[in-house]
Backbone as a printed PyTorch tensor [residue, N CA C, xyz], in Angstrom:
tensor([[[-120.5030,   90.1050,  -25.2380],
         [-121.0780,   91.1980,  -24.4870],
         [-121.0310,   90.8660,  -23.0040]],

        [[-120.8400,   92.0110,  -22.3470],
         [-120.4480,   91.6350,  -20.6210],
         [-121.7020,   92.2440,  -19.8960]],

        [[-122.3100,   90.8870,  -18.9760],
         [-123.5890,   91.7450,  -18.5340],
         [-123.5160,   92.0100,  -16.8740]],

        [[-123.5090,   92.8690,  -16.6380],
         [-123.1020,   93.4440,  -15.1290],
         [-124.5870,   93.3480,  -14.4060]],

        [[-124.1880,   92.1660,  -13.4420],
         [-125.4550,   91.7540,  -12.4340],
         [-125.4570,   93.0930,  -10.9200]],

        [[-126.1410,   94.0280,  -11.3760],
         [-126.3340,   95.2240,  -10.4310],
         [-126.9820,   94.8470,   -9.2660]],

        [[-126.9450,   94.8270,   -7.6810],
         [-127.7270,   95.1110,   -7.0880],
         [-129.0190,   95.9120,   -7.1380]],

        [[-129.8990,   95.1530,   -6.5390],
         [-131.1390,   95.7940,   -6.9290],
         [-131.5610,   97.0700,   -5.9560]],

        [[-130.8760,   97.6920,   -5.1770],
         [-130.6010,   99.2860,   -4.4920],
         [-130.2720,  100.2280,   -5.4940]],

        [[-128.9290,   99.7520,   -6.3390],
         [-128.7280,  100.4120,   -7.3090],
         [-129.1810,  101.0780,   -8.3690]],

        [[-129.9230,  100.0020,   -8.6920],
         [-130.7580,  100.3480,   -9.9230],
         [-131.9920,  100.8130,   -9.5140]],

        [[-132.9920,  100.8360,   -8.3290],
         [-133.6840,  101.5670,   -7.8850],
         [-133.0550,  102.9880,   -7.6460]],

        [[-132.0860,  103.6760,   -7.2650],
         [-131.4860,  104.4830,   -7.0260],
         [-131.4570,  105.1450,   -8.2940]],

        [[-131.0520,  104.2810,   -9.2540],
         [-130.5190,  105.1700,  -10.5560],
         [-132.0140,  105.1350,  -11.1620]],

        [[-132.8830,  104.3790,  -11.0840],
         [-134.1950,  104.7010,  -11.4920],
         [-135.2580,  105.6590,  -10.6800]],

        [[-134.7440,  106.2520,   -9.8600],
         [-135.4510,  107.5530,   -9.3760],
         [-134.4950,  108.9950,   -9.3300]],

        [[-133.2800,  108.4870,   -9.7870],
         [-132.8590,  109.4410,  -10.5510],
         [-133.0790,  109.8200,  -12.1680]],

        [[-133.4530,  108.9740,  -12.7770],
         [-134.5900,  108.8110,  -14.1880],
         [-135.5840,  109.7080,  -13.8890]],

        [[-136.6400,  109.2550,  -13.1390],
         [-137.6720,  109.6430,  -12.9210],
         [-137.1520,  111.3770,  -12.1670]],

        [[-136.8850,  111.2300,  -11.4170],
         [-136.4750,  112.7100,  -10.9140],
         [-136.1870,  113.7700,  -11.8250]],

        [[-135.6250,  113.2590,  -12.9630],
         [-135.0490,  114.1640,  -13.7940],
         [-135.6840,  114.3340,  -14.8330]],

        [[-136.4640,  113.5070,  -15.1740],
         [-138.1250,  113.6990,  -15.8940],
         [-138.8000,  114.5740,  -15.3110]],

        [[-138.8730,  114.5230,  -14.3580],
         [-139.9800,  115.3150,  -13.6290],
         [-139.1350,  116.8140,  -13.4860]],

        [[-138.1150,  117.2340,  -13.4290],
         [-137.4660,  118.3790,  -13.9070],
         [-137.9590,  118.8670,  -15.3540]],

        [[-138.1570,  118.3020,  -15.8950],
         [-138.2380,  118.8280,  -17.6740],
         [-139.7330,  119.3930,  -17.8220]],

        [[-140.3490,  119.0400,  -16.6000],
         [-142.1190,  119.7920,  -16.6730],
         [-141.7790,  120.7680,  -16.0280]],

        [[-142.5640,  121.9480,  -15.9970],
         [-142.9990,  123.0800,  -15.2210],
         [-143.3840,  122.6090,  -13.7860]],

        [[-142.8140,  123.0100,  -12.4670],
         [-142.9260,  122.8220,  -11.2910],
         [-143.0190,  124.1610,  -10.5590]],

        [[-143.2200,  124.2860,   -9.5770],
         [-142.8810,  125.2310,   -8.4490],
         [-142.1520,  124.4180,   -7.7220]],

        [[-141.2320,  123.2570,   -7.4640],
         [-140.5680,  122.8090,   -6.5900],
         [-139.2460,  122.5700,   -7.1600]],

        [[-138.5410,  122.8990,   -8.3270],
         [-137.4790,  123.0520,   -8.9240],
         [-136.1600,  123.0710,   -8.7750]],

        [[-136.0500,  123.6020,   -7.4460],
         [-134.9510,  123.9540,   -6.6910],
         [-134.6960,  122.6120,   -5.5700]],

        [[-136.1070,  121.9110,   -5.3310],
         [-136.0810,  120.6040,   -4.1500],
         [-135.4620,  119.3240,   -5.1490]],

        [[-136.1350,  119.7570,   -6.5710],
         [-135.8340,  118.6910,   -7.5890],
         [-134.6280,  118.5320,   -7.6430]],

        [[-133.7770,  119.8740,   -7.7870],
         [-132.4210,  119.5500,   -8.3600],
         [-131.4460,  119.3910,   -7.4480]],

        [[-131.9330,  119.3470,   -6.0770],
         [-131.2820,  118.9280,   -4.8430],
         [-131.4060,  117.2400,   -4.8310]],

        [[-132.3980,  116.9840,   -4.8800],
         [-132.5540,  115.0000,   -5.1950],
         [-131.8130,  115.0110,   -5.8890]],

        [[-132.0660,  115.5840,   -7.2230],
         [-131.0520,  115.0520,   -8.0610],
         [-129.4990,  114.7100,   -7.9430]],

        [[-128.9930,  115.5170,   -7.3280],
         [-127.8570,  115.4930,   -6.8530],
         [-127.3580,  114.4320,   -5.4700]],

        [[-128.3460,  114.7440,   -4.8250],
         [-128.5850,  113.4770,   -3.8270],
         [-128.2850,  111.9540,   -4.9500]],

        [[-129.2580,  111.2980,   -5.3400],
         [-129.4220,  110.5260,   -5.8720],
         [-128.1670,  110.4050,   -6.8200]],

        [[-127.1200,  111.2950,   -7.4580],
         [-126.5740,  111.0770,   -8.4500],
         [-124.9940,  110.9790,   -7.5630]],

        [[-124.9470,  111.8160,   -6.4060],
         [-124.0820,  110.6750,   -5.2150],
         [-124.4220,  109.5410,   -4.3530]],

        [[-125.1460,  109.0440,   -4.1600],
         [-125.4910,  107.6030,   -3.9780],
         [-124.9150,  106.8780,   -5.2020]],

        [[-125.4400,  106.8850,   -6.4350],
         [-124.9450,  106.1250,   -7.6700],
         [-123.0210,  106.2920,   -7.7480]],

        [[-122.9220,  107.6510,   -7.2530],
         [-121.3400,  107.3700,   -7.7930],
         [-120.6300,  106.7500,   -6.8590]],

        [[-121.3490,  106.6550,   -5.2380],
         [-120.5140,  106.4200,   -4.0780],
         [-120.7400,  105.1670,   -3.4290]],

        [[-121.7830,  104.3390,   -4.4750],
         [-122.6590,  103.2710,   -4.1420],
         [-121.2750,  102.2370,   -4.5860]],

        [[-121.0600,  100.8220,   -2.7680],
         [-120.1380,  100.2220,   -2.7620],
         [-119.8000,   99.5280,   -4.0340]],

        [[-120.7730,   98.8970,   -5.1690],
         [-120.7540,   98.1520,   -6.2200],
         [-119.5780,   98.8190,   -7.2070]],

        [[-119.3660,  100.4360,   -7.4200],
         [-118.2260,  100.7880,   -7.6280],
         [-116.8130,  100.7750,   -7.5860]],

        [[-116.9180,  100.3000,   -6.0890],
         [-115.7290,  100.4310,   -5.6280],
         [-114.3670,   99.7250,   -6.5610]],

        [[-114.4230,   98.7040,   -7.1100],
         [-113.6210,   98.2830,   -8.0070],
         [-113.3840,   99.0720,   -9.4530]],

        [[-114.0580,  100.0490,   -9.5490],
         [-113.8150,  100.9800,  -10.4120],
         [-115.1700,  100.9900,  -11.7420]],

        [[-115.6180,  101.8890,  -12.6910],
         [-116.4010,  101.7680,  -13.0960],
         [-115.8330,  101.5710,  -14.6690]],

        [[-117.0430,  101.6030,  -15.4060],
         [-116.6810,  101.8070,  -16.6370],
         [-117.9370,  102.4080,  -17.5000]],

        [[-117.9860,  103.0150,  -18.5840],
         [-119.1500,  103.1170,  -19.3840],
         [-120.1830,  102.4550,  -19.5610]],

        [[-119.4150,  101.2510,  -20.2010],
         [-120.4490,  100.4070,  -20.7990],
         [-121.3880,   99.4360,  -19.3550]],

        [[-120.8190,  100.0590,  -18.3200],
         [-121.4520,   99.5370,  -16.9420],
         [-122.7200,  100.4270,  -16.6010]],

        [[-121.8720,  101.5500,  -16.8310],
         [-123.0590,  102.6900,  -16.7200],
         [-124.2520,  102.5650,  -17.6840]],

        [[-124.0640,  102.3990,  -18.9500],
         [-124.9390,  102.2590,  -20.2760],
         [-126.0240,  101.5790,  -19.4400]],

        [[-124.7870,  100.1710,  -18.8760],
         [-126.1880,   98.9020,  -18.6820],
         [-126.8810,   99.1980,  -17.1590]],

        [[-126.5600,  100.1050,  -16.6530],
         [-127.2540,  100.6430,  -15.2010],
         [-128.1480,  101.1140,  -15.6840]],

        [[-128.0910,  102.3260,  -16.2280],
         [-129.4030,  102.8560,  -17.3130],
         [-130.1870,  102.1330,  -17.6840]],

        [[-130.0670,  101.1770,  -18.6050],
         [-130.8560,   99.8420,  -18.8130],
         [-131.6900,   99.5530,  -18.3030]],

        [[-131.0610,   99.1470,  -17.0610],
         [-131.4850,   98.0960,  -16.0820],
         [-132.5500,   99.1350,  -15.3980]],

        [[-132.7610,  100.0600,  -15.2510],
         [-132.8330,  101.1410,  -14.4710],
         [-134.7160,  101.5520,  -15.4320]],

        [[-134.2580,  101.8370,  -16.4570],
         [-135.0690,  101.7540,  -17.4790],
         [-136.1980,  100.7810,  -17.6970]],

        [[-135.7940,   99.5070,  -17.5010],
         [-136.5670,   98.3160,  -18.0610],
         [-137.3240,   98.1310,  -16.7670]],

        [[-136.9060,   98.4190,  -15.3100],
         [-137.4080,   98.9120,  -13.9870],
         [-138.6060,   99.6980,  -13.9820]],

        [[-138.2150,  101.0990,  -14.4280],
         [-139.2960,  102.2370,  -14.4130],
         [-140.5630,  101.1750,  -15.6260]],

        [[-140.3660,  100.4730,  -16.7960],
         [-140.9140,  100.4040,  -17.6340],
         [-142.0460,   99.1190,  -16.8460]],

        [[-141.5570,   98.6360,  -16.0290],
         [-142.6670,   97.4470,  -15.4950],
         [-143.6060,   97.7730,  -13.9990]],

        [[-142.8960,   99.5660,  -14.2210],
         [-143.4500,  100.4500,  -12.8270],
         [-143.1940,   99.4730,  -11.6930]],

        [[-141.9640,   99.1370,  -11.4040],
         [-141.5260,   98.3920,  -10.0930],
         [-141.4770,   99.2730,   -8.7500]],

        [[-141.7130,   99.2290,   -7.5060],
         [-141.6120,  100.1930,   -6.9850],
         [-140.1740,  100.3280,   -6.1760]],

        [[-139.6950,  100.9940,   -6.3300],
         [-137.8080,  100.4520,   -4.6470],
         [-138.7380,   99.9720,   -3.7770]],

        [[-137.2130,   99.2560,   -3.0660],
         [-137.4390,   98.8370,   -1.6250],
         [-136.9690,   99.8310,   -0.7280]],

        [[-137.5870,   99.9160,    0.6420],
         [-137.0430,  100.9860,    1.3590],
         [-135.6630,  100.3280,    2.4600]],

        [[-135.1630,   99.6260,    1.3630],
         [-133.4280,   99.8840,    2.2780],
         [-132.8050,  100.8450,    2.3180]],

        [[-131.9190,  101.1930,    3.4440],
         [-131.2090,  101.8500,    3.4210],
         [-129.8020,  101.3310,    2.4110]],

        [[-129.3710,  102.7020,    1.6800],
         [-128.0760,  102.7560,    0.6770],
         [-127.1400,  103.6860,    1.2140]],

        [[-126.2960,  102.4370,    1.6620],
         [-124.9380,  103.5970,    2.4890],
         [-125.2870,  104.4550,    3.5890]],

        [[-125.6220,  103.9650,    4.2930],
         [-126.5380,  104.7650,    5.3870],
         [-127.3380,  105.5870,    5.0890]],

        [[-127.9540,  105.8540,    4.1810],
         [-128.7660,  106.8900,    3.7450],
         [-130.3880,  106.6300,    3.6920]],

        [[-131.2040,  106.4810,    4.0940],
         [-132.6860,  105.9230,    4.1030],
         [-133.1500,  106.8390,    2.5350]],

        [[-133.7390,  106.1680,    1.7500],
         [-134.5320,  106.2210,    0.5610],
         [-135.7280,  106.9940,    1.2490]],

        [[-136.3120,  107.6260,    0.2540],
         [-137.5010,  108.4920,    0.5260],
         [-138.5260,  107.4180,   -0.3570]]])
């Protein structure tokens, strides 16, 4: 099994795209701001440099993971900037 050591931007990134998209599946009045993050957040992950050598599934699977086991110990991000982009 191949275990892909993610930067930890990344997986904060892809773990508030988790959470973001949870928070879509409740009843909001802000719905339309949601699915704008979302999209935000889901280009950061595809455009995020760690890609650049190309991706694969089972990379993605373990981003999820990683991403997952994150939200599960309620870690909070760091506020680096990703790709010039400042984190909210």
């Amino acid at each position: 099994m191949t275990s892909f050591p993610f930067p930890d931007d990344l997986v904060d990134i892809k773990r508030r795209q988790l959470s973001t998209y949870h928070r879509l599946t409740q009843p909001a009045p802000d719905t339309a701001r949601l699915r704008r993050e979302l999209i935000r957040l889901i280009r950061l992950i595809d455009s995020h440099p760690y890609w650049q050598g190309g991706w694969s599934t089972a990379g993605r699977m373990e981003l999820h993971h990683a991403a997952t086991a994150a939200r599960a110990t309620n870690r909070e991000p760091d506020a680096r900037a990703v790709s010039g982009v400042r984190l909210r």
